[in-house]
C-alpha atoms as a printed R data frame, in Angstrom:
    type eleno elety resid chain resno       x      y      z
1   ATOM     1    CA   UNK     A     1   0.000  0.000  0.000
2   ATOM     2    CA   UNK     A     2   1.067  3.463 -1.244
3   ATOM     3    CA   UNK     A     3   1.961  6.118  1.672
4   ATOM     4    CA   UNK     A     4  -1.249  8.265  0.055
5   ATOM     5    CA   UNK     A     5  -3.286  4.844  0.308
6   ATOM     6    CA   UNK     A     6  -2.295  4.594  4.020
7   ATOM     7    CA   UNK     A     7  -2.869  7.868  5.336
8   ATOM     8    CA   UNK     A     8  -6.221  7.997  3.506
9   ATOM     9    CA   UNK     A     9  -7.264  4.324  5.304
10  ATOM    10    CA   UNK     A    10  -5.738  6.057  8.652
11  ATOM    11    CA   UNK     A    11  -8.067  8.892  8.206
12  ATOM    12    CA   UNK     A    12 -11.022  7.587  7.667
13  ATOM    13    CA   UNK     A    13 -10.611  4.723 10.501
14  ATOM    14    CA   UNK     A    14  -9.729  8.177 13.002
15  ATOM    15    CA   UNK     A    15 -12.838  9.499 11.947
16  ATOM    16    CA   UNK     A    16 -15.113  6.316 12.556
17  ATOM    17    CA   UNK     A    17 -13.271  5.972 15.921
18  ATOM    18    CA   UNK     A    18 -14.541  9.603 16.717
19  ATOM    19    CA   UNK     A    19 -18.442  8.861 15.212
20  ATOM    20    CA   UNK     A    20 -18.429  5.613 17.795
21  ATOM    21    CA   UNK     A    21 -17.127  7.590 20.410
22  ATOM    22    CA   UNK     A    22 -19.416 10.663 20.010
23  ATOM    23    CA   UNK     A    23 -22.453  8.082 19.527
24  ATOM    24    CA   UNK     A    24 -21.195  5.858 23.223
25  ATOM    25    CA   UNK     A    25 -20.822  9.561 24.525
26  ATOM    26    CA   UNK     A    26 -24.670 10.583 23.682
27  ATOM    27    CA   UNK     A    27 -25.869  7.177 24.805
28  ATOM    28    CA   UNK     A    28 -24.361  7.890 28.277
29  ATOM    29    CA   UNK     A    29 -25.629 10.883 28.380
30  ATOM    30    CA   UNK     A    30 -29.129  9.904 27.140
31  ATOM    31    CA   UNK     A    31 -28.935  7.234 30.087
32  ATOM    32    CA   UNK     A    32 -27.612  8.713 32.975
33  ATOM    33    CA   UNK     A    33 -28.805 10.181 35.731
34  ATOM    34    CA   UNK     A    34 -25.968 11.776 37.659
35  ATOM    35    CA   UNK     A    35 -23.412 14.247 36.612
36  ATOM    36    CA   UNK     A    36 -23.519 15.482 33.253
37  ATOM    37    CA   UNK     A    37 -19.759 16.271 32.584
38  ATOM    38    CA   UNK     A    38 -18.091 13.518 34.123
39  ATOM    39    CA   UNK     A    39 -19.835 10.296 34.587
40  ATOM    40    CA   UNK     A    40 -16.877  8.889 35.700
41  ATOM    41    CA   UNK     A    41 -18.783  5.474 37.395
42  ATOM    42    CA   UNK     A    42 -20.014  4.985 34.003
43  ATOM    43    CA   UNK     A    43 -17.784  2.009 32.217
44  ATOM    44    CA   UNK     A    44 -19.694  3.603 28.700
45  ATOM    45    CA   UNK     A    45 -17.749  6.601 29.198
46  ATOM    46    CA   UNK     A    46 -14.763  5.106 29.378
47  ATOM    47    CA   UNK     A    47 -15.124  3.269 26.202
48  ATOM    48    CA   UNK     A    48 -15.976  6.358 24.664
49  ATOM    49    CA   UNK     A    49 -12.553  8.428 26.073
50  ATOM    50    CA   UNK     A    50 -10.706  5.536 24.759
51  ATOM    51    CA   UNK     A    51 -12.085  5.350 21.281
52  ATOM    52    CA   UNK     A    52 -11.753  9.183 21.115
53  ATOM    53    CA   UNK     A    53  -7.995  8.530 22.107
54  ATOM    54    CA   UNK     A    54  -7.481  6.310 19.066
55  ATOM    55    CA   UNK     A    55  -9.295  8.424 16.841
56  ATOM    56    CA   UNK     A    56  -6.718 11.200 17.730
57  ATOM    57    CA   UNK     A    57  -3.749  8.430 17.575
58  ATOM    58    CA   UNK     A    58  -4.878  7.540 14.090
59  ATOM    59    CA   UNK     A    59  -5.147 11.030 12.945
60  ATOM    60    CA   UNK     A    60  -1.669 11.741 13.773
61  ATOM    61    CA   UNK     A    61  -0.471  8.634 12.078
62  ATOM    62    CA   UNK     A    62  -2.365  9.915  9.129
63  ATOM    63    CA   UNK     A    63  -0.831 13.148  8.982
64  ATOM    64    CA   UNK     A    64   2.634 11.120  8.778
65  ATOM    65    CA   UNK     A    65   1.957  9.403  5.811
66  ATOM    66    CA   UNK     A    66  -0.020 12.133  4.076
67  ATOM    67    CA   UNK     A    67  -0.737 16.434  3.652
68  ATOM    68    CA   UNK     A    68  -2.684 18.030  6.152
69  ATOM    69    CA   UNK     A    69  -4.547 19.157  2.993
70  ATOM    70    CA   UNK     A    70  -6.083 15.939  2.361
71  ATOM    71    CA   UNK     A    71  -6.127 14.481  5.972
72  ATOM    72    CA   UNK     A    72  -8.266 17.399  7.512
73  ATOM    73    CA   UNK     A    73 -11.172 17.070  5.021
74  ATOM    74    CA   UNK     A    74 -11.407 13.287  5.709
75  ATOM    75    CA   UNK     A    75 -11.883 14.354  9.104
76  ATOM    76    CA   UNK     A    76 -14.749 16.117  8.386
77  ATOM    77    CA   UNK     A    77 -16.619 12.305  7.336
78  ATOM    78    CA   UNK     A    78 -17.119 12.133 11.280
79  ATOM    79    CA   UNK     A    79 -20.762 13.592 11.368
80  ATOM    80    CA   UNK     A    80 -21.624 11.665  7.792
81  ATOM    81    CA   UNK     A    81 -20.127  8.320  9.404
82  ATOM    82    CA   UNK     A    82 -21.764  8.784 13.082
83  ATOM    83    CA   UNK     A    83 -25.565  9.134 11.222
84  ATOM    84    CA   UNK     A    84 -25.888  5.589  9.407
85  ATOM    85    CA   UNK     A    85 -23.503  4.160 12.461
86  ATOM    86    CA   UNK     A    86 -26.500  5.439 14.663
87  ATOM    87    CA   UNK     A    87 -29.300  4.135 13.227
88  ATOM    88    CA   UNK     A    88 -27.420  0.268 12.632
89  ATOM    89    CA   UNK     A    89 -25.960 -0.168 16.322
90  ATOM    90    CA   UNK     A    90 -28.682  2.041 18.577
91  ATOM    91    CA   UNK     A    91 -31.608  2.184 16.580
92  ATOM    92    CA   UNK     A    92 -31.549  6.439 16.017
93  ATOM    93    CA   UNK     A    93 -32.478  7.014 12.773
94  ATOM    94    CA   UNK     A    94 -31.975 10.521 11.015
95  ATOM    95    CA   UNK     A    95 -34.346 12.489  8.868
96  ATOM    96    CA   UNK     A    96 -34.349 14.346  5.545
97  ATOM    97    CA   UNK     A    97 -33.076 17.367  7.090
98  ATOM    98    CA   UNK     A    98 -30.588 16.252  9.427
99  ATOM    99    CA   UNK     A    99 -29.059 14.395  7.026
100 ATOM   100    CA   UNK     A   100 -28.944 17.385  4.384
101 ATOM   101    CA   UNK     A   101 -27.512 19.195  7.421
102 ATOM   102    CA   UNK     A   102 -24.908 16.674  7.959
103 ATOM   103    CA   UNK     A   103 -23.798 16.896  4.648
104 ATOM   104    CA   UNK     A   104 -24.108 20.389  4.234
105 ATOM   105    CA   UNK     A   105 -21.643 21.019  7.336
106 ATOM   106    CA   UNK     A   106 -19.202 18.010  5.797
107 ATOM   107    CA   UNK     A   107 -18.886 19.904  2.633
108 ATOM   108    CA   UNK     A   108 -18.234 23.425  3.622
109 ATOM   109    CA   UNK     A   109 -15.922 21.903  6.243
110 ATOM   110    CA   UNK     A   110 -14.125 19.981  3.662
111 ATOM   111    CA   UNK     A   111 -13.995 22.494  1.217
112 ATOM   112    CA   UNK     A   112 -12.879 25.049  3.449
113 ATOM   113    CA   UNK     A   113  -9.868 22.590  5.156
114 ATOM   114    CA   UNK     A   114  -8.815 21.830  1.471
115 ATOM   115    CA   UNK     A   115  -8.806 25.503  0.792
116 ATOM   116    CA   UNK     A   116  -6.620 25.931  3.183
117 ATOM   117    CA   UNK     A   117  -2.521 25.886  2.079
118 ATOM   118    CA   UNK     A   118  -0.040 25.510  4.931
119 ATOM   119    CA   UNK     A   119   3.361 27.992  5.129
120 ATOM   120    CA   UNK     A   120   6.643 27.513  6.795
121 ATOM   121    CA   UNK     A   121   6.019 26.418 10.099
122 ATOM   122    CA   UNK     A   122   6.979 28.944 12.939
123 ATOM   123    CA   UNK     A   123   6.754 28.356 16.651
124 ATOM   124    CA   UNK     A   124   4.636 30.678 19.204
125 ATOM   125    CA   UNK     A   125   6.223 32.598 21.945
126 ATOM   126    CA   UNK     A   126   6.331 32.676 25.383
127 ATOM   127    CA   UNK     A   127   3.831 35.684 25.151
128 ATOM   128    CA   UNK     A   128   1.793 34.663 22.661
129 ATOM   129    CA   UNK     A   129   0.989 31.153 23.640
130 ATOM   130    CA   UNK     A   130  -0.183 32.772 27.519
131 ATOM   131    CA   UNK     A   131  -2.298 35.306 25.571
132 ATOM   132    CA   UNK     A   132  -3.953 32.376 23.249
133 ATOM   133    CA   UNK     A   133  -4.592 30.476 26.525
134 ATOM   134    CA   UNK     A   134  -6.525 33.153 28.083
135 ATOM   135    CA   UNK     A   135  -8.373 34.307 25.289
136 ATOM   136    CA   UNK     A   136  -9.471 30.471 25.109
137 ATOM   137    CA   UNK     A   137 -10.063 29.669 28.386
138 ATOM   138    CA   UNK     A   138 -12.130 33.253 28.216
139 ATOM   139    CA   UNK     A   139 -14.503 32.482 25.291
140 ATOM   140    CA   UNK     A   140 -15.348 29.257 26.436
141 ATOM   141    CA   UNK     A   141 -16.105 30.880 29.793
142 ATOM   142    CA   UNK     A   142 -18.173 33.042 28.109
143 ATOM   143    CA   UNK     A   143 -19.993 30.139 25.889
144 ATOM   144    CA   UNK     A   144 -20.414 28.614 29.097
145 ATOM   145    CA   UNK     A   145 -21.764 30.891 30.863
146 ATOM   146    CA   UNK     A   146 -24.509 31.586 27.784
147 ATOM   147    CA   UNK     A   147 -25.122 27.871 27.681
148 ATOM   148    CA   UNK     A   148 -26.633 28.163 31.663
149 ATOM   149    CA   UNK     A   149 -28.954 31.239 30.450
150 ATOM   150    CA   UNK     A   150 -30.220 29.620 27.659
151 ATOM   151    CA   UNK     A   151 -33.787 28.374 28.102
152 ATOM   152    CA   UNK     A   152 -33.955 25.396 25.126
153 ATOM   153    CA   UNK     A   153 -32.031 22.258 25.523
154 ATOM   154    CA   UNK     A   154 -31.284 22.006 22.138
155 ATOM   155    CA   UNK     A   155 -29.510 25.605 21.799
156 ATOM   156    CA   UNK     A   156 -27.731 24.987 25.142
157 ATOM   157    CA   UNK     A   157 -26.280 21.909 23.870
158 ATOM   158    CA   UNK     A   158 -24.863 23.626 20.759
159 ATOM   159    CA   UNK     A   159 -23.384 26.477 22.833
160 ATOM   160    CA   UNK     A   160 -21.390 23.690 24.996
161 ATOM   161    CA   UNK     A   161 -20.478 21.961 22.306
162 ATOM   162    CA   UNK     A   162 -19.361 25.464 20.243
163 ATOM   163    CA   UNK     A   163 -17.455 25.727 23.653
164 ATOM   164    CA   UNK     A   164 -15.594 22.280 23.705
165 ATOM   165    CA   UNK     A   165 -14.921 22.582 19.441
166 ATOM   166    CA   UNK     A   166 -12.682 26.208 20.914
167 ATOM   167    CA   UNK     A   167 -11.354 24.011 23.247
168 ATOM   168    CA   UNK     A   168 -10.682 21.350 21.388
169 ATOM   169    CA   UNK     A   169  -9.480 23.943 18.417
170 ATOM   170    CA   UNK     A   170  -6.877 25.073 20.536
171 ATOM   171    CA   UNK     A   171  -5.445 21.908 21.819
172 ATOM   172    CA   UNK     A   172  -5.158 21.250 18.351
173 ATOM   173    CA   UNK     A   173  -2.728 24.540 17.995
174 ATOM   174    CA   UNK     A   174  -0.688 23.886 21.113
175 ATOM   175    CA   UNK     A   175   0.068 20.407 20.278
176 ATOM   176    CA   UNK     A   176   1.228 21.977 16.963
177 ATOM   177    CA   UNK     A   177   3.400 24.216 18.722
178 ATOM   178    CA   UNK     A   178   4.637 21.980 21.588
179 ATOM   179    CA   UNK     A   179   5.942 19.283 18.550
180 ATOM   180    CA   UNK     A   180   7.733 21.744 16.376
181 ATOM   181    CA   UNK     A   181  10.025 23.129 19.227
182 ATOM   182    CA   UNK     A   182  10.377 19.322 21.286
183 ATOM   183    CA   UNK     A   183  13.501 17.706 21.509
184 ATOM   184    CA   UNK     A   184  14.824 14.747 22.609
185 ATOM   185    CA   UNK     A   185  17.619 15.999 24.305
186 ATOM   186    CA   UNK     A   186  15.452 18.218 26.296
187 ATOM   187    CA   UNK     A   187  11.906 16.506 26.513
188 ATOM   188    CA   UNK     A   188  10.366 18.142 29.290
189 ATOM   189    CA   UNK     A   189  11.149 21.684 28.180
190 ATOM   190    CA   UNK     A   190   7.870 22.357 27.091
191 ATOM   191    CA   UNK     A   191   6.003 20.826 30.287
192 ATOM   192    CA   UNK     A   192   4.226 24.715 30.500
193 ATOM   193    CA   UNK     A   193   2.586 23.814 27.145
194 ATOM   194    CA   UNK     A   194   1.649 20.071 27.621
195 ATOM   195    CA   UNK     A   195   0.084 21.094 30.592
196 ATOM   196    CA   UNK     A   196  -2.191 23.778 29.340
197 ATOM   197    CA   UNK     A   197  -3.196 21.731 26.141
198 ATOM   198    CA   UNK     A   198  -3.790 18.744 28.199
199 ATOM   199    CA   UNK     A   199  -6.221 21.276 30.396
200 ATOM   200    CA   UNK     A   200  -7.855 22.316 27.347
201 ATOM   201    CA   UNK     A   201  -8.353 18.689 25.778
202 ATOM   202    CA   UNK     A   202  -9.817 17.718 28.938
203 ATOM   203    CA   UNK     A   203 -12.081 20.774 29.099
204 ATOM   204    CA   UNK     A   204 -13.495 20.314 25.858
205 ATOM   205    CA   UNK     A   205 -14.010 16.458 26.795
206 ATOM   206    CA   UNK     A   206 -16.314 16.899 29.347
207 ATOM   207    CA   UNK     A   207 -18.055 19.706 27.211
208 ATOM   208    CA   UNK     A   208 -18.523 17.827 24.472
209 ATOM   209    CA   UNK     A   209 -20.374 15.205 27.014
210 ATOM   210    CA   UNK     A   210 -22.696 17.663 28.687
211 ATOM   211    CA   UNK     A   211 -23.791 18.833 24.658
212 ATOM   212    CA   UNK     A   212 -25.349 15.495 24.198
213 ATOM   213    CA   UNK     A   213 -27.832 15.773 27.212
214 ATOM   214    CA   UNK     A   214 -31.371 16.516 25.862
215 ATOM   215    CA   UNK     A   215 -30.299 17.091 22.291
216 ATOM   216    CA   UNK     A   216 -29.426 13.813 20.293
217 ATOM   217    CA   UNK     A   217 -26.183 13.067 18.477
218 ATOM   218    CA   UNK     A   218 -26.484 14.952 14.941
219 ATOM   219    CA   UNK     A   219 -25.944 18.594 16.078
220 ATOM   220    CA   UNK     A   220 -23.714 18.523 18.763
221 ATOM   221    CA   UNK     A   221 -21.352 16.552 16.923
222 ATOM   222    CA   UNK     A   222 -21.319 18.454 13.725
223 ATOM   223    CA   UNK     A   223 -20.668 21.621 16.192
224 ATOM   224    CA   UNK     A   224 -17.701 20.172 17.515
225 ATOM   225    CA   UNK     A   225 -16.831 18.865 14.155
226 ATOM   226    CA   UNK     A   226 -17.242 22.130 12.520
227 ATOM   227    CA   UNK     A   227 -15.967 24.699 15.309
228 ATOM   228    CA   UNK     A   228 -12.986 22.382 16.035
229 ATOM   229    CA   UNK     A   229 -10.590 23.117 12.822
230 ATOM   230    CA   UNK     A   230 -12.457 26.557 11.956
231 ATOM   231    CA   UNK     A   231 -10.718 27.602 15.539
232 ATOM   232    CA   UNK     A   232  -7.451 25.896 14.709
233 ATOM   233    CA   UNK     A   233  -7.283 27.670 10.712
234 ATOM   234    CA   UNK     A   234  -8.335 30.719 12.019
235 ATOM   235    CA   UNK     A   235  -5.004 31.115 14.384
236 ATOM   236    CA   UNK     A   236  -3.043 29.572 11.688
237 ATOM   237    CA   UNK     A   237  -4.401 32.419  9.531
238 ATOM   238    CA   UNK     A   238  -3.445 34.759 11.810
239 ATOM   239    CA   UNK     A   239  -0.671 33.292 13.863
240 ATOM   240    CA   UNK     A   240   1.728 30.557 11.824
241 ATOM   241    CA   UNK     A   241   1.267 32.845  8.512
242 ATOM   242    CA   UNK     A   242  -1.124 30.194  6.566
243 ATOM   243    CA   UNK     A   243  -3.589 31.759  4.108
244 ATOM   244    CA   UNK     A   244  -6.090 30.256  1.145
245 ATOM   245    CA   UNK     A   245  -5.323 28.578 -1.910
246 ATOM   246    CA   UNK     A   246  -5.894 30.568 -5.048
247 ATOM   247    CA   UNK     A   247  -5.907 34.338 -4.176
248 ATOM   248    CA   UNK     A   248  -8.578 36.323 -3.551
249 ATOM   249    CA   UNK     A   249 -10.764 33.670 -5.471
250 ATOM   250    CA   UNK     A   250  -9.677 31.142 -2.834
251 ATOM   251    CA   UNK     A   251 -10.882 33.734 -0.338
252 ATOM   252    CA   UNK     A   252 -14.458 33.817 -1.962
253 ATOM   253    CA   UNK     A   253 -14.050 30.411 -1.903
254 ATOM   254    CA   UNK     A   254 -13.497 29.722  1.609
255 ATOM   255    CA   UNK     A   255 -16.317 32.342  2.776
256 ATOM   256    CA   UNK     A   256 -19.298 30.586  1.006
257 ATOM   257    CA   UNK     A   257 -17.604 26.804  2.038
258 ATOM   258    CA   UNK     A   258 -18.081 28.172  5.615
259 ATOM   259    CA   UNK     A   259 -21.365 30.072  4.796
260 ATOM   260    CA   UNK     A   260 -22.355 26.469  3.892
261 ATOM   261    CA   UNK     A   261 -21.122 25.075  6.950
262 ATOM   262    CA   UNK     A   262 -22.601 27.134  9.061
263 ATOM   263    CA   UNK     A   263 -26.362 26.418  7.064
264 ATOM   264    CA   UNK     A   264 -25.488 22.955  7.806
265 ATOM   265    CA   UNK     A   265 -25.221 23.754 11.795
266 ATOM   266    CA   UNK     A   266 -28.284 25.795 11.295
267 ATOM   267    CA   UNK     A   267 -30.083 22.827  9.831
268 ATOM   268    CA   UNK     A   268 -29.090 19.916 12.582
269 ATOM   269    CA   UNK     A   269 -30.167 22.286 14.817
270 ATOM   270    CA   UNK     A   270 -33.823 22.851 13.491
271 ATOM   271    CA   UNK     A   271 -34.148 19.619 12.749
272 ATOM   272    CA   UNK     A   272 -33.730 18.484 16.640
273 ATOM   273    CA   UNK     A   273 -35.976 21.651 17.903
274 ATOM   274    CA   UNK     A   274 -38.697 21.037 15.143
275 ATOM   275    CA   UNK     A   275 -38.817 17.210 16.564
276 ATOM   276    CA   UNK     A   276 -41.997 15.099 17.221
277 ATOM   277    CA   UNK     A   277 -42.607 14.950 20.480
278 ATOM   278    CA   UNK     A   278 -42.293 11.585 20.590
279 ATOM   279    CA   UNK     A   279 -38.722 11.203 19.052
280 ATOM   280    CA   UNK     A   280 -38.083 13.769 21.997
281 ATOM   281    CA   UNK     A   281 -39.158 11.391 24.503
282 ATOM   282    CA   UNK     A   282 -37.489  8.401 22.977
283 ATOM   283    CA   UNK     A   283 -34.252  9.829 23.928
284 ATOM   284    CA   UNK     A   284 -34.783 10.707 27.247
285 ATOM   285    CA   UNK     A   285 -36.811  7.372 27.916
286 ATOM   286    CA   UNK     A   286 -33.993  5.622 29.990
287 ATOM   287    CA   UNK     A   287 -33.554  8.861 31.848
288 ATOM   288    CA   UNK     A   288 -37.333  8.408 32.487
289 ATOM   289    CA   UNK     A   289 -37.212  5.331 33.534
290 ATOM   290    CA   UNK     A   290 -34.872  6.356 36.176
291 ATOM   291    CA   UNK     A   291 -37.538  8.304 38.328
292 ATOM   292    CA   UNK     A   292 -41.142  7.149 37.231
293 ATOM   293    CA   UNK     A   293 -43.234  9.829 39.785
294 ATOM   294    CA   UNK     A   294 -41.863 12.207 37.702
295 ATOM   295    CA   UNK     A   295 -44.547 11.072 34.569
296 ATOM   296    CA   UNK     A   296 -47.027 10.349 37.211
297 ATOM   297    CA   UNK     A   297 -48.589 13.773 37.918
298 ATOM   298    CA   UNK     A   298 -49.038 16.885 36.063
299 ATOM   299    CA   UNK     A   299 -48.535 20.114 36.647
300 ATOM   300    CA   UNK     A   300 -51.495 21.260 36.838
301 ATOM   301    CA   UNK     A   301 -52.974 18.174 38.954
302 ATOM   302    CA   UNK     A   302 -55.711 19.057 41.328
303 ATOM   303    CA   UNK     A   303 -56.010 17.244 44.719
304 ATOM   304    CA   UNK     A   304 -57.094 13.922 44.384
305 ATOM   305    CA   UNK     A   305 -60.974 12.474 45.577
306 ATOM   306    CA   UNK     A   306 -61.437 10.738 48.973
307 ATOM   307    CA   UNK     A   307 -62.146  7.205 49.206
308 ATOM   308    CA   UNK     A   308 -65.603  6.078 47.948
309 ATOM   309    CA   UNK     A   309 -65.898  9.917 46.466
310 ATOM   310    CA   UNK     A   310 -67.289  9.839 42.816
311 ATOM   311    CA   UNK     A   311 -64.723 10.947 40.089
312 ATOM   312    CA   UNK     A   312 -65.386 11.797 36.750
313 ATOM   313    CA   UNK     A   313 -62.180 10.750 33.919
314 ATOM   314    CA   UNK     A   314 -61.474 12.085 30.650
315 ATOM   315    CA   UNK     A   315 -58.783 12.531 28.759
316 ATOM   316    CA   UNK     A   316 -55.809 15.805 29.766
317 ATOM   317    CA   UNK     A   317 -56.629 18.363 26.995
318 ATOM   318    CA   UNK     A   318 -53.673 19.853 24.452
319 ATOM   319    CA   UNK     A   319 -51.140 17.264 23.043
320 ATOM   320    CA   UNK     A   320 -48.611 15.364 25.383
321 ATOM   321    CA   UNK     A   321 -45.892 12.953 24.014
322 ATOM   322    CA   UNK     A   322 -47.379 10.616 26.589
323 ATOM   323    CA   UNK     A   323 -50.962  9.433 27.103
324 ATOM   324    CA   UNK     A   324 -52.552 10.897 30.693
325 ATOM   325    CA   UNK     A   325 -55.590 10.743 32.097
326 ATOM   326    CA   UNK     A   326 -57.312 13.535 34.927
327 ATOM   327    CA   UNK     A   327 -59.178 12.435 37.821
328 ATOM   328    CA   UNK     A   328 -61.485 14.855 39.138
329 ATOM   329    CA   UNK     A   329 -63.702 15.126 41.756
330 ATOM   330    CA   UNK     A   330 -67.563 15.433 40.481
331 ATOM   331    CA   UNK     A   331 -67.841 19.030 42.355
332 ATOM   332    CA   UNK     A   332 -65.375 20.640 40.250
333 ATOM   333    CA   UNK     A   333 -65.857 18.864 37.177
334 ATOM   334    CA   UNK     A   334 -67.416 21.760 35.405
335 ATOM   335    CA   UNK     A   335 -64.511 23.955 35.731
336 ATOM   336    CA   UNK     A   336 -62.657 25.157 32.806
C-alpha cells in the first residue's frame, strides 16, 4: 500500500473511531442520571474516552503518511459516518433534514480545510501562547456561561459543544506548537505547554459530554466537528502565517464553504428543535425510567378524591408525548 493509500485508510478509521465515540458519549448521556460532565462510574464513558484517544492516535499517524490538505477534510466524514452508524448499532435514525444538514456542514468543512494551504512552520512565543490560553479559556467561559442562560435544551447543547470545538481547536494549535520546538535531548522543556493543552483537551471532553444531554447526536457533533478546525485555521491564519489557496478567489471560496457550513449547523439544529414529540421522549426514555413519579402527575394536577368519592375521567386536553388521564372530583368537574 502506497503512503497516500495509508494515510487515507488512517483517516477515515480516526474518523469512525470519533463517530463511535461521540455516539457511546450521547448514549451515556441519554442514560444517565448523575453528573452530566463527568460520569466517571459509568464504564460507557470510558469506552468512549478511549475510542476518542485512538481516533486522535490515528489522525496523527495519518498526517505522517499524508498532507494536512487531504487528511483534515477526511476528518470532516465524522458527522456523515456517526448518522448511518447510529441508526445500525442504537436504533436512532436521522431524517431528511438532518441528514442534508450533515452533509451540508461536511462539505463546507471539507472544502474550506482543502482551501486551506499551509506555510513555513513557525513556533509561538512565550507571550503569545499565555495570551492564546486566556483568550481560550475566556470564550469558552463566556460560551459557558450563555449555555446556563439559555432556556432550550437544544440551543444549550450547541453552545457547549461550540465551547468544547474552541477548546478542542486550541489543543489542536498547542500540540502543533509543543511538537515543532520538542527535543529529545530536552523533553520536558515544554512541560508549560503540555500542561495547558492537556487542560484544554480535557475541558473540551467533558463539554462535548454535557452537549449530548437533551439534544441527540447529529448537532452537537457536527458543532464540535465544525468549530474544532475553523478555531485551529483561524489562528493559523493569523498566527503561523497560513492563508487560502488561489488568491482572492480562494478567499471567496473559503467564505461561502463556511457560509455552507454554518447552514449545515443551522439545519441539525432545526431539525432536533422542530422534533416530534415523541422522538423527543425516545431519547430521554432511559432517563425516564430512572424516576417514574416524575410522569405520574401533572402540573397542573388538582387534589385527588377521597375514598368512595365519585370521580369523573377524561382525557388531559392539548397534546402530550405521553398518554394521561385527569381524575377529578364530580364538584369541580365543570370547571374550565
Amino acid at each position: 500500500m502506497s503512503p497516500l493509500m495509508l494515510s487515507v485508510a488512517l483517516a477515515l478509521a480516526s474518523a469512525v473511531a470519533y463517530a463511535a465515540a461521540a455516539i457511546v458519549q450521547e448514549r451515556v448521556a441519554a442514560s444517565a442520571a448523575g453528573p452530566r460532565y463527568a460520569p466517571l462510574r459509568s464504564p460507557a464513558w470510558w469506552v468512549s474516552v478511549l475510542l476518542n484517544g485512538i481516533g486522535a492516535t490515528l489522525h496523527v499517524a495519518a498526517l505522517a503518511y499524508g498532507p494536512l490538505s487531504l487528511v483534515q477534510p477526511l476528518g470532516a466524514l465524522t458527522i456523515v459516518f456517526a448518522l448511518p452508524m447510529a441508526a445500525l448499532f442504537v436504533g436512532r435514525r436521522a431524517g431528511r433534514r438532518a441528514w442534508r444538514g450533515a452533509l451540508m456542514a461536511t462539505v463546507g468543512l471539507a472544502g474550506l480545510l482543502s482551501l486551506t494551504s499551509g506555510a513555513e512552520a513557525r513556533s509561538l512565543s512565550d507571550g503569545e501562547r499565555w495570551l492564546l490560553a486566556g483568550a481560550t479559556f475566556a470564550a469558552v467561559a463566556v460560551l459557558f456561561t450563555a449555555a446556563r442562560v439559555v432556556g432550550r435544551s437544544v440551543l444549550r447543547s450547541v453552545v457547549l459543544a461550540a465551547a468544547a470545538g474552541v477548546a478542542f481547536g486550541m489543543a489542536s494549535v498547542l500540540t502543533k506548537s509543543v511538537a515543532e520546538e520538542w527535543t529529545s535531548t530536552a523533553p520536558l522543556a515544554e512541560w508549560t505547554g503540555l500542561l495547558v493543552l492537556s487542560a484544554f483537551a480535557v475541558t473540551g471532553l467533558l463539554l462535548s459530554q454535557a452537549s449530548y444531554r437533551g439534544a441527540g447526536l447529529a448537532a452537537p457533533l457536527a458543532t464540535v466537528t465544525v468549530v474544532n478546525p475553523v478555531v485551529a485555521a483561524a489562528v493559523g491564519v493569523t498566527l503561523f502565517g497560513e492563508s487560502f489557496r488561489y488568491g482572492a478567489a480562494g478567499t471567496v471560496a473559503a467564505l461561502i464553504c463556511g457560509a455552507v457550513a454554518a447552514g449545515g449547523l443551522v439545519q441539525l439544529t432545526l431539525d432536533r428543535m422542530t422534533a416530534s414529540p415523541e422522538s423527543l421522549s425516545v431519547s430521554s426514555a432511559s432517563s425516564s425510567a430512572s424516576s417514574p413519579d416524575s410522569t405520574i402527575a401533572s402540573d397542573g394536577d388538582s387534589p385527588r378524591p377521597e375514598v368512595g368519592q365519585g370521580v369523573d375521567v377524561g382525557a388531559v386536553p392539548g397534546t402530550r408525548p405521553n398518554l394521561e388521564v385527569e381524575v377529578r372530583s364530580r364538584a369541580v368537574a365543570g370547571r374550565s
